[in-house]
C-alpha positions, -999 to +999 in steps of 0.1 A: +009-303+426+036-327+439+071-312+429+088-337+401+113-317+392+140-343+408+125-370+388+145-382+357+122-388+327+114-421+314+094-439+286+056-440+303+027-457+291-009-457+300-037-478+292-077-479+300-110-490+290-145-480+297-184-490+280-211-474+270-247-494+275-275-484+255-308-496+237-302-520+204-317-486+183-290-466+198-265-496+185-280-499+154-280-460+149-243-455+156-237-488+135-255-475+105-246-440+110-277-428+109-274-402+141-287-368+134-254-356+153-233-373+126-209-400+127-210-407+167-174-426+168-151-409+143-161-375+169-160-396+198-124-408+190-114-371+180-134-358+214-113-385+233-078-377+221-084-340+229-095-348+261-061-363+266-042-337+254-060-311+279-062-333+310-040-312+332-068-284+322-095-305+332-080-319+366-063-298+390-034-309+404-025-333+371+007-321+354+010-306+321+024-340+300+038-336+259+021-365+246+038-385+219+008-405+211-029-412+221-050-440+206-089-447+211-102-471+198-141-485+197-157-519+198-192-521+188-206-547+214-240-562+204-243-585+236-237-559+260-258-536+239-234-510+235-195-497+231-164-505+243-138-483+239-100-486+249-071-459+247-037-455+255-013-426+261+028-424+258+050-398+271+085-393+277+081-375+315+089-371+350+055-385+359+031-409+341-001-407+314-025-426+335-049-393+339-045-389+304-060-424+287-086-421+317-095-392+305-098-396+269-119-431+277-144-410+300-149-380+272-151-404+247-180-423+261-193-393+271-196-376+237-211-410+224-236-403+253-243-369+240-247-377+201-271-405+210-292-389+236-320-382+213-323-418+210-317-428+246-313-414+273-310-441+298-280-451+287-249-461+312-214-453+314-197-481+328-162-498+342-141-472+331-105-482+349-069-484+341-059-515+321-021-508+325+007-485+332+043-484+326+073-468+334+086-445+358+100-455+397+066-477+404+075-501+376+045-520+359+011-525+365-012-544+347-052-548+359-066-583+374-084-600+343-069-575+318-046-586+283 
C-alpha cells in the first residue's frame, strides 16, 4: 500500500459507468420482472453498493475508505439492448473513491449477468470506466465525452 498517512483529508468524489448487452428477452424479462432470480435491478443496485463498501477487501493494495454515500443507478437501454448503469462514491479521505464506484459499477453488472443467465448467456459487459473524480492533490478529472 502507498503510505498516506501525511496526506490531509479532503472532500473526494468518484464517478463511473459501465453496460450490460443482452438479448431483447433478457430486456424485456428484467423490465417486466419476470426473472426467476427476482427483481434483477433492485439486487443489482444493493449487490453494487456493497461492492463499494468492501472494495479494499476485494483489491489488494486499495485502502480501507468510510464511505459517506454510494449511488447506482440503472438505465434500461432498448437500442443497445441492454443496461446502463452509473454510480458514484463520496468520502472525506486521505486518498480518493475511484476503486470504489468502479467497483460497485462492475458487481453491479455482474449480478445482472448472473440473475439473467438462464435467459442469456451471451451477454457482454461493456465500457466500464471512470466518468469523473474529484478532490484530493490531483484536482479534477472529468472523462473525454462524459456530462
Amino acid at each position: 500500500m502507498v503510505d498516506v498517512g501525511a496526506k490531509v483529508p479532503t472532500a473526494r468524489f468518484a464517478r463511473a459507468e459501465g453496460r450490460i448487452k443482452m438479448s431483447t428477452a433478457a430486456l424485456r424479462a428484467i423490465k417486466s420482472n419476470s426473472v426467476k432470480k427476482g427483481d434483477v435491478l433492485g439486487v443489482a443496485r444493493l449487490a453494487g453498493i456493497q461492492a463499494a463498501k468492501r472494495t479494499a477487501e476485494l483489491i489488494p493494495l486499495c485502502h480501507p475508505l468510510p464511505l459517506s454515500d454510494v449511488q447506482v443507478a440503472f438505465t434500461i437501454d432498448a437500442k443497445l439492448p441492454g443496461v446502463r448503469v452509473e454510480t458514484s462514491a463520496r468520502t472525506v479521505a486521505q486518498t480518493g473513491v475511484e476503486m470504489e464506484a468502479l467497483t460497485a459499477a462492475s458487481v453491479a453488472l455482474l449480478t445482472v449477468y448472473d440473475m439473467t443467465k438462464s435467459i442469456d448467456k451471451g451477454m457482454r459487459i461493456e465500457g466500464v470506466r471512470l466518468l469523473e473524480k474529484t478532490g484530493g492533490k490531483s484536482g479534477t478529472y472529468l472523462a473525454r465525452g462524459a456530462r
